[in-house]
C-alpha positions, 0 to 999 in steps of 0.5 A: 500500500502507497501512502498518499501525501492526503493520507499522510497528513490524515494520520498525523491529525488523528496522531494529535487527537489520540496522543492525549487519550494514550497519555492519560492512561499511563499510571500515576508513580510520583508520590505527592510533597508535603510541607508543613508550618510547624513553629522553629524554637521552644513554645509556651501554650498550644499552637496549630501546625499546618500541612499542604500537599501537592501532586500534580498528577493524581492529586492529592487524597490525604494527608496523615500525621503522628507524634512521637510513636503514637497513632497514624491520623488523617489530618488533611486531605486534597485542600490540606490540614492541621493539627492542635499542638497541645501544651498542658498547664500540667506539664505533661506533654514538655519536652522535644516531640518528633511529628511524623507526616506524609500525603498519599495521592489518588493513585495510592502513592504515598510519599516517605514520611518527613520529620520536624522537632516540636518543643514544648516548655511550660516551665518558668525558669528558676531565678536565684539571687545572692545578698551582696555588700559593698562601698559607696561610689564604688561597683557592687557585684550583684551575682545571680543564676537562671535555671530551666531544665528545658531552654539552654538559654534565657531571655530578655534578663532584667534587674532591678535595684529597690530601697527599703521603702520599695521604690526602684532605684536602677534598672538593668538590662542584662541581655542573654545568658546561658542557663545554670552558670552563676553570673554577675552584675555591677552596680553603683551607689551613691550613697550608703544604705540598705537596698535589695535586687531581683532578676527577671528572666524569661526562657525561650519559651517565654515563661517569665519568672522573677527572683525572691528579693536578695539585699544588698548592704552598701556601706560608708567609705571615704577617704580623708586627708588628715594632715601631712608630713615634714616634707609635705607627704600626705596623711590619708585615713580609709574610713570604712562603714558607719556605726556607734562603735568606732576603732582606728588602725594605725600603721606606719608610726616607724618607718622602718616597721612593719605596720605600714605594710600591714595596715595597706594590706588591710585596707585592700582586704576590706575593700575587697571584702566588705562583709568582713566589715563588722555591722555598726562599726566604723573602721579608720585605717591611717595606714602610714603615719610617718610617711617620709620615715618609711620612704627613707625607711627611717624609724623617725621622721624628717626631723630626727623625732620619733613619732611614738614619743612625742604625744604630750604624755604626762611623762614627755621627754626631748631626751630620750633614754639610752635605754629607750629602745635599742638601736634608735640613737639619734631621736629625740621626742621632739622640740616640744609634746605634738611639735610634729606636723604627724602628731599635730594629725594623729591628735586631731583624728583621735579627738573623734573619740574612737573606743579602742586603738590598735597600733602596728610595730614590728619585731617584739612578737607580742602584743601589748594591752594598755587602758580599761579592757584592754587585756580581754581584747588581747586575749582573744586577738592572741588566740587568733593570731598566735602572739603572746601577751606581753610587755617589751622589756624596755617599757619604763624606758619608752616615754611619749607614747601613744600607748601611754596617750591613748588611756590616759587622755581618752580612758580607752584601750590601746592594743600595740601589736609588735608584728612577726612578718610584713604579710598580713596572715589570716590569722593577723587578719582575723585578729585585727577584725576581732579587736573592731568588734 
């Protein structure tokens, strides 16, 4: 048989017309796409997950879901579908949850299964606070901890400082944090009182919660420049805290002493250490009283007069005795009582009426009590420290001194500690803050 050119072209139009109909008969083998709107991060209360699905041969015939390893449900079907998250106030459904799903499309093809994490946190997390101490005018550490067994990180930290009365008296952003660690804030007074803080911490879920009240007890600090030296150095108190009872340290009297360093030390513990303060004390600490003896390291100052005999006692001498105290020729007590602009300063501060005086020497290893119970103070400071109560075989010999000064103008204990070693021990620590108590 010979095709005509008519024939032809006969078929080839009857080609175009069945193609579809050929077409339409061939089976359905791709399965549909699902996708899902479940919400990324942690969530707080219930929500609605939900699918689309598509197939662009078949079409679509339903959409199944299931969380965790519980039962295969329809959720959906040609025009999609959700699903209700629950997220009980009980609890019982916190966690991380895995859903299941997948469509399956007329043909009977059904796609393989997709996975997405839900996280549920019904929880607030738990706010932990520390009472805090410090100094006016200077940082206070405020330490705080943010637990939640389920957020590994918290939100939107807020702290807030309150008075006594209640009113807010700063507010701080903190920012983010990391759950479980102690961390710290600072914060500065201008004025010494008593004040409390919380934290405010919400998880990632958004569950808020808020400390329980920790106080902060901020204490009084000055620093006071009572007078100077021969040479123009100056003589600078720490004051630290306020309260009935008032105790002066002093250092320094001999600059080629031990006391200086010691009394230094002592004020860098307490400003480190502010709870070390005893409540209703106030502390001055004069760490050096002679401070052109001790940058020549000289026992007396620019003027040859040993410090520590020229308070106007009853017994004040220019001339020292040969006895007076071994090695320190050439000193005299000075050309009249308190001639020294050292002294001059030392004699205005002790008309602030302290209750007990501690002086730092060096060498004799003892400590000596001087005035009304003055020797119970001793004591207890010897038990903590280890020096023995005693006198220096020299005693009758010393005249001018602020341990004779102290009892006899002021009728109040002095202890003159004669130190061992120029580091402040703990245990010399612990006995300094004992006799301020």
């Amino acid at each position: 048989m010979r095709w005509t050119p008519l024939a032809t072209a006969v078929l080839a139009a009857l080609a175009c017309v069945l193609a579809p109909a050929v077409a339409a008969a061939a089976p359905d083998k791709t399965p549909p796409v699902t996708i899902c709107d479940a919400p990324a991060g942690w969530q707080s209360a219930s929500f609605v997950v939900r699918f689309s699905a598509t197939d662009a041969e078949s079409g679509v015939a339903a959409i199944w879901a299931a969380i965790d390893d519980g039962p295969v449900q329809q959720v959906g079907g040609p025009a999609g579908g959700s699903l209700e998250i629950a997220a009980p106030a009980d609890h019982s459904f916190e966690g991380t949850h895995t859903l299941r799903y997948y469509a399956i499309d007329a043909a009977g093809n059904a796609e393989s299964a997709q996975t997405v994490q839900l996280r549920i946190d019904t929880t607030p997390p738990v706010v932990t606070t520390k009472g805090a101490a410090g100094y006016m005018a200077r940082a206070v550490t405020l330490s705080y901890r943010v637990r939640d067994q389920l957020s590994p990180t918290v939100r939107r930290l807020g702290l807030v400082v309150t008075d006594d009365a209640g009113a807010t008296v700063a507010t701080v952003s903190l920012g983010s944090a990391v759950t479980g660690e102690w961390r710290r804030a600072r914060w500065t007074s201008a004025v010494a009182d008593a004040f409390h803080f919380a934290v405010t911490a919400s998880d990632e879920a958004g569950n808020a919660a808020t400390s329980a009240a920790a106080d902060v007890d901020v204490k009084y600090l000055a620093r006071l420049a009572i007078g100077h030296s021969v040479r123009h150095r100056p003589l600078t108190v720490t004051r630290f805290g306020a309260g009935d009872r008032r105790v002066l340290i002093l250092g320094g009297v001999h600059g080629d002493e031990f006391g200086a360093p010691v009394a230094a030390q002592l004020v860098k513990y307490l400003l480190a250490h502010p709870r070390a303060l005893p409540p209703r004390t106030r502390v001055d600490v004069l760490a050096c009283a002679n401070p052109d003896g001790y940058a020549s390291h000289t026992r007396g100052n620019a003027r040859n007069v040993d410090l520590n005999r020229n308070l106007p006692t009853r017994n004040w001498r220019h001339q020292l005795s040969s006895q007076n105290d071994p090695g320190a020729g050439g000193l005299t007590g000075g050309s009249a009582p308190g001639s020294e602009p050292e002294t001059k300063a030392l004699l205005a501060l002790l008309r602030d009426r302290f209750d007990i005086v501690v002086s730092l020497h060096s060498r004799g290893g003892i400590i000596d009590c001087s005035g009304p119970g003055a020797r119970a103070v001793g004591r207890r400071m010897s038990a903590l420290c280890g020096l023995p109560l005693g006198k220096l075989w020299y005693d009758p010999y010393i005249t001018g001194s602020l341990g004779r000064f102290v009892p006899e103008r002021y009728g109040v204990p002095i202890i003159t500690v004669e130190l061992r070693s120029p580091g402040l021990s703990a245990g010399m620590r612990a006995a300094l803050l004992e006799a301020a108590r």
